[in-house]
The first five atom37 places (N, CA, C, CB, O) and aatype in JSON, in Angstrom:
{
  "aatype": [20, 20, 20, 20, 20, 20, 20, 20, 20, 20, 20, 20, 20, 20, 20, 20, 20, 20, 20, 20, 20, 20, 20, 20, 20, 20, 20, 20, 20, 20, 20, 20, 20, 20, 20, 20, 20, 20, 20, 20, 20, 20, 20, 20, 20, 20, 20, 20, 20, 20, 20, 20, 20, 20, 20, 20, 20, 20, 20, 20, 20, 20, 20, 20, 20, 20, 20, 20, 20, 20, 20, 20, 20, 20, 20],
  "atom_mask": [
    [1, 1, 1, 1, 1],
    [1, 1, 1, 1, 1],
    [1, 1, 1, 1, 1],
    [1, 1, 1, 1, 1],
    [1, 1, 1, 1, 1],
    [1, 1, 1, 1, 1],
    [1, 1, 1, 1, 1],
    [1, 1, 1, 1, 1],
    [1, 1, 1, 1, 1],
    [1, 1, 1, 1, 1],
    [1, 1, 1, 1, 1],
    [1, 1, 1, 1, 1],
    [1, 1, 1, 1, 1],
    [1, 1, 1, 1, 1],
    [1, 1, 1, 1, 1],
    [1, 1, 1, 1, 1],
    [1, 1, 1, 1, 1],
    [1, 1, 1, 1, 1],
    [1, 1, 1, 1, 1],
    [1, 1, 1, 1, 1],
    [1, 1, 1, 1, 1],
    [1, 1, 1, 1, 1],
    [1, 1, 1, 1, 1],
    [1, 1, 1, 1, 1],
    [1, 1, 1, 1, 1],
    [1, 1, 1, 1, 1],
    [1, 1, 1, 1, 1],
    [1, 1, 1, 1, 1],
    [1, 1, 1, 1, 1],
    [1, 1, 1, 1, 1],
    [1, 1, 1, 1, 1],
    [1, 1, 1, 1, 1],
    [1, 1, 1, 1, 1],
    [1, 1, 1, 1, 1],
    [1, 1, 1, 1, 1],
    [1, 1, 1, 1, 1],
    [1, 1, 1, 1, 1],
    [1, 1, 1, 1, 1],
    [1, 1, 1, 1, 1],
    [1, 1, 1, 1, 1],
    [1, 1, 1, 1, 1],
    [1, 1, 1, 1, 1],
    [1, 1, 1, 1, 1],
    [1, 1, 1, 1, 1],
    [1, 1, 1, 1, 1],
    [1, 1, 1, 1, 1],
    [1, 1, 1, 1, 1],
    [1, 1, 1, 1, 1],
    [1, 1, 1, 1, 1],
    [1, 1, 1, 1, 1],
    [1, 1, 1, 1, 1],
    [1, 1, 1, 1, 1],
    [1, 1, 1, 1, 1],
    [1, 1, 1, 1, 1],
    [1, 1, 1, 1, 1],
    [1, 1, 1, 1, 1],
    [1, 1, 1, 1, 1],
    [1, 1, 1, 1, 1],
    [1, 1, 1, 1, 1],
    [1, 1, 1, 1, 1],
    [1, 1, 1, 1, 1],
    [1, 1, 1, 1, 1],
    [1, 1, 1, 1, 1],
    [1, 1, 1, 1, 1],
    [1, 1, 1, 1, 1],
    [1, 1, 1, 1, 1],
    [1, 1, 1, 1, 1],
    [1, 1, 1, 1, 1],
    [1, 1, 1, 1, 1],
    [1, 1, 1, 1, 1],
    [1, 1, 1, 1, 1],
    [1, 1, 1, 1, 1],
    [1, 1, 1, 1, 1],
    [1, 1, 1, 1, 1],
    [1, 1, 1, 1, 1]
  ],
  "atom_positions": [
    [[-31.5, -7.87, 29.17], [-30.17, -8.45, 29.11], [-29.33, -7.77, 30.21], [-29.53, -8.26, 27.69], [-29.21, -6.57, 30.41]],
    [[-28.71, -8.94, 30.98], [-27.84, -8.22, 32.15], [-26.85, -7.34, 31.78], [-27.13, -9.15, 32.99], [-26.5, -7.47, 30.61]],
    [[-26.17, -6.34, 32.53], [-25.3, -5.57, 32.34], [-24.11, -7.09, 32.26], [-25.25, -4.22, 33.58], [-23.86, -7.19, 31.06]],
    [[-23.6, -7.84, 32.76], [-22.5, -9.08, 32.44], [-22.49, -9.78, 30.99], [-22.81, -10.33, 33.49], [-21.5, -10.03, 30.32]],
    [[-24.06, -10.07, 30.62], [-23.85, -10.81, 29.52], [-23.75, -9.3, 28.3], [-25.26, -12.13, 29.34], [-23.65, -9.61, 27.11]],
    [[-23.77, -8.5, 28.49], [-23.72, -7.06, 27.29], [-22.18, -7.38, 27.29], [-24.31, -5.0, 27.92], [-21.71, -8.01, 26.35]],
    [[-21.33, -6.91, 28.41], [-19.88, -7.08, 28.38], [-19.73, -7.98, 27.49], [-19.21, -7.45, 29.59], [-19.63, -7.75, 26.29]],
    [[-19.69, -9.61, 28.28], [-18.87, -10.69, 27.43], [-19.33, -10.69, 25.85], [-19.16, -12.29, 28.08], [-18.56, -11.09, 24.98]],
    [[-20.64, -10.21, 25.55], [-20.83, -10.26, 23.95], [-19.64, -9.37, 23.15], [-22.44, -9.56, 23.53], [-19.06, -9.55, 22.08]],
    [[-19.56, -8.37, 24.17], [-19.09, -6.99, 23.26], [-17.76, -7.6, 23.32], [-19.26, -5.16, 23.96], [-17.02, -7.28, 22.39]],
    [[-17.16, -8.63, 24.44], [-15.77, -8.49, 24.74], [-15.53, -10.22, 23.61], [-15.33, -8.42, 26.94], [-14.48, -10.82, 23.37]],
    [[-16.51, -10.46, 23.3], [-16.58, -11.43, 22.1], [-16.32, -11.2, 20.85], [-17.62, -11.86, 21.96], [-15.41, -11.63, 20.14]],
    [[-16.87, -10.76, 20.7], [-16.87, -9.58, 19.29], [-15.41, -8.81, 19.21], [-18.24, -8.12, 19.54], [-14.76, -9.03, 18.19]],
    [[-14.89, -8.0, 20.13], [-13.89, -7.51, 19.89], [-12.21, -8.73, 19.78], [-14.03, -6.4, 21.02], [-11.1, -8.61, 19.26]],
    [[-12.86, -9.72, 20.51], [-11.71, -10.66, 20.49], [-12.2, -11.38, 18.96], [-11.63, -11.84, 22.05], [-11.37, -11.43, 18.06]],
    [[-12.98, -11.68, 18.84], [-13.08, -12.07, 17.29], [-12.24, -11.13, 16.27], [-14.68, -11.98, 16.81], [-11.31, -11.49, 15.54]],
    [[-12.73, -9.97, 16.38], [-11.94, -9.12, 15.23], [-10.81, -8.86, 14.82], [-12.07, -8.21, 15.22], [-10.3, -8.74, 13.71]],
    [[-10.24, -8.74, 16.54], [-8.59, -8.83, 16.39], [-8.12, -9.88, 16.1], [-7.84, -8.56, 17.45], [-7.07, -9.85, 15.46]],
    [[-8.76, -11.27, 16.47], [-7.99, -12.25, 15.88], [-8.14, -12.49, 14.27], [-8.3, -13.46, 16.62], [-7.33, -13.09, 13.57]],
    [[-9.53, -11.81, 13.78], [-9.7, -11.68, 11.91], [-8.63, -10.53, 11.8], [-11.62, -11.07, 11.1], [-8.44, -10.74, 10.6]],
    [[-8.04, -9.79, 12.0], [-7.38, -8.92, 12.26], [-6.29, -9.26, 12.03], [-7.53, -8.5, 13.22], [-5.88, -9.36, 10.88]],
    [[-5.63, -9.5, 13.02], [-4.22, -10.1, 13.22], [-4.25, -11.08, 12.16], [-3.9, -10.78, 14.72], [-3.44, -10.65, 11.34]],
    [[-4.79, -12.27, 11.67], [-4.63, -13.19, 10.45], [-4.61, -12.32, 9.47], [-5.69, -14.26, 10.2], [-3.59, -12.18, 8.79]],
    [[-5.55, -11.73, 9.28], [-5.33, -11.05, 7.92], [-3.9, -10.52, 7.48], [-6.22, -9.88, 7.88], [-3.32, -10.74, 6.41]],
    [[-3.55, -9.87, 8.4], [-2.23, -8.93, 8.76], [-1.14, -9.71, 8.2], [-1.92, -8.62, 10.47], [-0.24, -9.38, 7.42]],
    [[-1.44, -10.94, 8.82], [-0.18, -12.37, 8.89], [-0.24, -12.36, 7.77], [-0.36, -13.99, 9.57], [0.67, -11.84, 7.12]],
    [[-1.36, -12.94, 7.15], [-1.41, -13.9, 5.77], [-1.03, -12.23, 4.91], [-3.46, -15.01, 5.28], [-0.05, -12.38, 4.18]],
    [[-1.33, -11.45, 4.88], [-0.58, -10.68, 3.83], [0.98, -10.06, 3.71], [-1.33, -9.68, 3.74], [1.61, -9.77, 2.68]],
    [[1.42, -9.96, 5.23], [3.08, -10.27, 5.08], [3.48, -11.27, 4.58], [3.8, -10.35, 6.16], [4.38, -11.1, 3.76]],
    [[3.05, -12.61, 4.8], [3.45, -14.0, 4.43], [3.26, -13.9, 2.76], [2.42, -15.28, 5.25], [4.16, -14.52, 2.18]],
    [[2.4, -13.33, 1.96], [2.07, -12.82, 1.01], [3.27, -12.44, 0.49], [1.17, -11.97, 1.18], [4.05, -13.17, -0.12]],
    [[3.47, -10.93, 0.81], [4.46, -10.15, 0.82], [5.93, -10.93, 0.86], [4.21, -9.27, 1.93], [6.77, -10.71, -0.02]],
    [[6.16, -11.83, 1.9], [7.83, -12.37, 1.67], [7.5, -13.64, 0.96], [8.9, -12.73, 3.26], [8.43, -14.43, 1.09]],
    [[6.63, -14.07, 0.33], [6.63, -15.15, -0.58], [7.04, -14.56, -1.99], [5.2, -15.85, -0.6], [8.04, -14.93, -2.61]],
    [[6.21, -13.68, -2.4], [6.76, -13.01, -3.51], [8.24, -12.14, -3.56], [5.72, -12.16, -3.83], [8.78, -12.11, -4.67]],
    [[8.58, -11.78, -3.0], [10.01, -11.12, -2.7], [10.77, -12.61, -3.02], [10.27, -10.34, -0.82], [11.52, -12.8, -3.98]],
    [[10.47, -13.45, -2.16], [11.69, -14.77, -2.31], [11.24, -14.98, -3.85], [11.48, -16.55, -1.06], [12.27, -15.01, -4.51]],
    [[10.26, -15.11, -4.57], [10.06, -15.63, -5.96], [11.05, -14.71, -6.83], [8.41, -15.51, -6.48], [11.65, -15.12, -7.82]],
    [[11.14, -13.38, -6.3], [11.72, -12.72, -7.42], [13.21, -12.89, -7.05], [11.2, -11.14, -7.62], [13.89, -12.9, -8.08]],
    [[13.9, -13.02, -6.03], [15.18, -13.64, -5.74], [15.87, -14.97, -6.66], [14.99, -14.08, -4.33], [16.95, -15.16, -7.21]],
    [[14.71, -15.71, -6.49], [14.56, -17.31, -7.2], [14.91, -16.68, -8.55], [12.76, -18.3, -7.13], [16.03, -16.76, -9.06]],
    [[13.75, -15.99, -9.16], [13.68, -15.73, -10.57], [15.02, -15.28, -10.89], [12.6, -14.7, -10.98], [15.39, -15.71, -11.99]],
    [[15.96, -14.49, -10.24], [17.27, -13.72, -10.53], [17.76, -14.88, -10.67], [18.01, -12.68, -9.53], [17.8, -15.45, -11.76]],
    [[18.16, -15.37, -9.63], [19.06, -16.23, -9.37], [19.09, -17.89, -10.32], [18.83, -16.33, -7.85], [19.95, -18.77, -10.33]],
    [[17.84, -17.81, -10.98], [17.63, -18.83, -12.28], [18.5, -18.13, -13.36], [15.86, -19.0, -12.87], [19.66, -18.44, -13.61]],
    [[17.82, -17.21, -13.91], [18.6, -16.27, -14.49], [20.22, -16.05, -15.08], [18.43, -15.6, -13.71], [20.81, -16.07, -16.16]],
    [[20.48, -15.82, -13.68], [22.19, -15.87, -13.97], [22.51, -17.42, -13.87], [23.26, -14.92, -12.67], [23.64, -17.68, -14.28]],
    [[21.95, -18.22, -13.53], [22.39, -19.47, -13.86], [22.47, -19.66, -14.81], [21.95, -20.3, -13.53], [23.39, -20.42, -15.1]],
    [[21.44, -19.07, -16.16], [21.34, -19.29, -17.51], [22.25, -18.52, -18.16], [20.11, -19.07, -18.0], [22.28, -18.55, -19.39]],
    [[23.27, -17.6, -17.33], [24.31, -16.84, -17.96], [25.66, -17.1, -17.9], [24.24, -15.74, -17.58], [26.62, -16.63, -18.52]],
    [[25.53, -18.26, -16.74], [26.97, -18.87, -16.44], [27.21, -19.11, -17.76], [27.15, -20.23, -15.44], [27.87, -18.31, -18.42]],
    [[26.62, -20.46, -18.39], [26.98, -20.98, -19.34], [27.45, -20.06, -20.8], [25.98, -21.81, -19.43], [28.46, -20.43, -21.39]],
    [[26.84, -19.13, -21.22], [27.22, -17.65, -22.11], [28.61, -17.44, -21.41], [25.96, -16.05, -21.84], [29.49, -17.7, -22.23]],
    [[29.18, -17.02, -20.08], [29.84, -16.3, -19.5], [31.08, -17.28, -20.05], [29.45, -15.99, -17.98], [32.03, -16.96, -20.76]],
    [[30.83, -18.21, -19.62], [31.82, -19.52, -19.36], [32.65, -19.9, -21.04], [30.6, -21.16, -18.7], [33.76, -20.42, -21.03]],
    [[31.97, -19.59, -22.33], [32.17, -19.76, -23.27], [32.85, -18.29, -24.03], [31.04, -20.36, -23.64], [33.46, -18.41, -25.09]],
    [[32.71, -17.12, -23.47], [33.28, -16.02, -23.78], [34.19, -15.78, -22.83], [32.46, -15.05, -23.95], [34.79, -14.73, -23.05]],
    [[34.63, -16.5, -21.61], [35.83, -16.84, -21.23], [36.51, -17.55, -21.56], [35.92, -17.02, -20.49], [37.63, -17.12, -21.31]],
    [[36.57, -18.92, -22.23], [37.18, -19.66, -23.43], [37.77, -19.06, -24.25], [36.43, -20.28, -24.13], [38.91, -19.25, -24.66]],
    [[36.62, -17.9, -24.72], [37.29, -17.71, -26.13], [38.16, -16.37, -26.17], [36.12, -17.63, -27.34], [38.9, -16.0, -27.07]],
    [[37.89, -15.78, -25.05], [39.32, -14.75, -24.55], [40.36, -15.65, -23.52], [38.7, -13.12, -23.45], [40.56, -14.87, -22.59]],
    [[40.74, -16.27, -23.39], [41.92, -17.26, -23.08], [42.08, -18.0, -24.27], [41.68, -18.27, -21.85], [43.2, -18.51, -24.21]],
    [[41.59, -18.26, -25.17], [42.17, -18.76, -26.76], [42.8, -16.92, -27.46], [40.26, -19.69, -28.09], [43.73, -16.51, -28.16]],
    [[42.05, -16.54, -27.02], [42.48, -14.78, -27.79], [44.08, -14.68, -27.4], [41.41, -13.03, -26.82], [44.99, -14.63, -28.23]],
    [[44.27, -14.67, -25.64], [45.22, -14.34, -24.78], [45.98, -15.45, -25.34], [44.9, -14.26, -23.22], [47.05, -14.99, -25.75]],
    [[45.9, -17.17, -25.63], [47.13, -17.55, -25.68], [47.54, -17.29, -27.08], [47.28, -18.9, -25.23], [48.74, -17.4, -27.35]],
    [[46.54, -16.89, -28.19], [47.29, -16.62, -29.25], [48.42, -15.34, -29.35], [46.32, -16.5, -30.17], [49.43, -15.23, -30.04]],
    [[47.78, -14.4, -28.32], [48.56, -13.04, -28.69], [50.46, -13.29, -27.92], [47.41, -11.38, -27.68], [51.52, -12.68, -28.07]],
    [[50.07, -14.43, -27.16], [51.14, -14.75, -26.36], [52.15, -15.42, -27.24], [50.71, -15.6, -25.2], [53.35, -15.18, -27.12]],
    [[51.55, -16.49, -28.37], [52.25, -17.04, -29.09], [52.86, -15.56, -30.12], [51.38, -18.32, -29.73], [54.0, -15.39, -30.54]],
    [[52.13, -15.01, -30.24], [52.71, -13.87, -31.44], [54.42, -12.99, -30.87], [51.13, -12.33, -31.59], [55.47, -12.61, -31.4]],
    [[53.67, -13.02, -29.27], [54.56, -11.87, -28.44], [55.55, -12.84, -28.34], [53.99, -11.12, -26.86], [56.47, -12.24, -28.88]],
    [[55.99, -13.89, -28.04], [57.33, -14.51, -27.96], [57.96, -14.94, -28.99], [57.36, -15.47, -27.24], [59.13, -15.25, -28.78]],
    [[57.44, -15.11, -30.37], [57.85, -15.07, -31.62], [58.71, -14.16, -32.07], [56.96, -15.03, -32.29], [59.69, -14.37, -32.79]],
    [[58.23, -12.85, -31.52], [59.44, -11.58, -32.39], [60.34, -11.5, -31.29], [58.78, -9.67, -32.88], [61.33, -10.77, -31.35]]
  ]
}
């Protein structure tokens, strides 16, 4: 085997790896910020499901506040 074709094998091989290499690399950051955004999502469902709680115990302290208001201008 010529000393040329030894090179291009070896210089085959090494360009193969880095490019299994480099993908791998990719696909597990891409990994990595897929799950980060899921757990953002997940929060952010979350307090959506708390608006509605929030929104009804603000009701019922502005019914609190206008009663104490009716009391305070009475005396």
């Amino acid at each position: 085997m010529s000393d040329t074709v030894l090179v291009a094998l070896i210089s085959l091989i090494g360009t193969i790896g880095g490019s299994l290499g480099g993908i791998l690399v990719s696909s597990k950051l891409t990994s990595y910020r897929i799950a980060q955004l899921e757990k953002k999502v997940d929060e952010h469902n979350s307090f959506g499901r708390l608006i509605p709680v929030m929104q009804e115990q603000i009701r019922k302290l502005q019914n609190e506040v206008s009663a104490l208001r009716l009391l305070h201008t009475e005396k």
